[in-house]
C-alpha positions in Angstrom: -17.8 65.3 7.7 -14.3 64.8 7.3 -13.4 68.4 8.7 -15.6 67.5 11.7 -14.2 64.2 12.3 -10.5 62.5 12.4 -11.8 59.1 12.1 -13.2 60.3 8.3 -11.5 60.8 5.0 -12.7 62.3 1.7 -11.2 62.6 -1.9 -13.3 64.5 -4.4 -12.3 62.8 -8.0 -13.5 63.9 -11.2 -15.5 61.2 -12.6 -15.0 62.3 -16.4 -11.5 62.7 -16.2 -11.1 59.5 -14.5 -13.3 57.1 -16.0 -11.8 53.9 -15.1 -11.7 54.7 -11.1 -15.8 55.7 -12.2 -16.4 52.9 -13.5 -15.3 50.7 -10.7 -17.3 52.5 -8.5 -20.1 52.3 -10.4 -20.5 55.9 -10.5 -24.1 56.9 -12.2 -24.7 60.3 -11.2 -23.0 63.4 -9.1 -22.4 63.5 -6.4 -21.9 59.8 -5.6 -20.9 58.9 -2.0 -18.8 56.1 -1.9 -18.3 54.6 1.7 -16.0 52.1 2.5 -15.2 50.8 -1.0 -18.4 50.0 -1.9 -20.0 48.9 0.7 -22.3 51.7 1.1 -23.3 54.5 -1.4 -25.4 57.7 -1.4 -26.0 59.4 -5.0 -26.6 62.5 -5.6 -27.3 65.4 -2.8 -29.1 64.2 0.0 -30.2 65.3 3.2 -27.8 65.0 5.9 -30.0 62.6 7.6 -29.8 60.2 4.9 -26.2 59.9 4.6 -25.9 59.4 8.5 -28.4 56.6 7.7 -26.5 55.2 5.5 -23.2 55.7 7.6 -24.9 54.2 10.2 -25.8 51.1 8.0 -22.4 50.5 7.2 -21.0 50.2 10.4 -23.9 47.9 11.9 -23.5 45.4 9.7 
């Protein structure tokens, strides 16, 4: 998505080598989708669908 789009940024961090940012996120399995800082989250690999659901949650509310 954040190829496709401008508007979107990505970092891929490596949870065991930073365990403190991890923790924080509450980060329980891989991948784990943090969107805006927490206030949406998709874990592990999804259909696409689903994380434009959840995208799409986000910004409604």
């Amino acid at each position: 998505m954040a190829m496709e789009s401008e508007w979107v940024q990505a970092e891929a961090i490596e949870a065991t080598e930073f365990q403190e940012l991890a923790a924080r996120h509450y980060v329980s399995g891989v991948p784990n989708t943090t969107i805006n800082d927490g206030a949406g989250r998709v874990i592990g690999s999804v259909p696409e669908g689903k994380l434009v659901k959840e995208l799409q949650r986000v910004l409604a509310g």
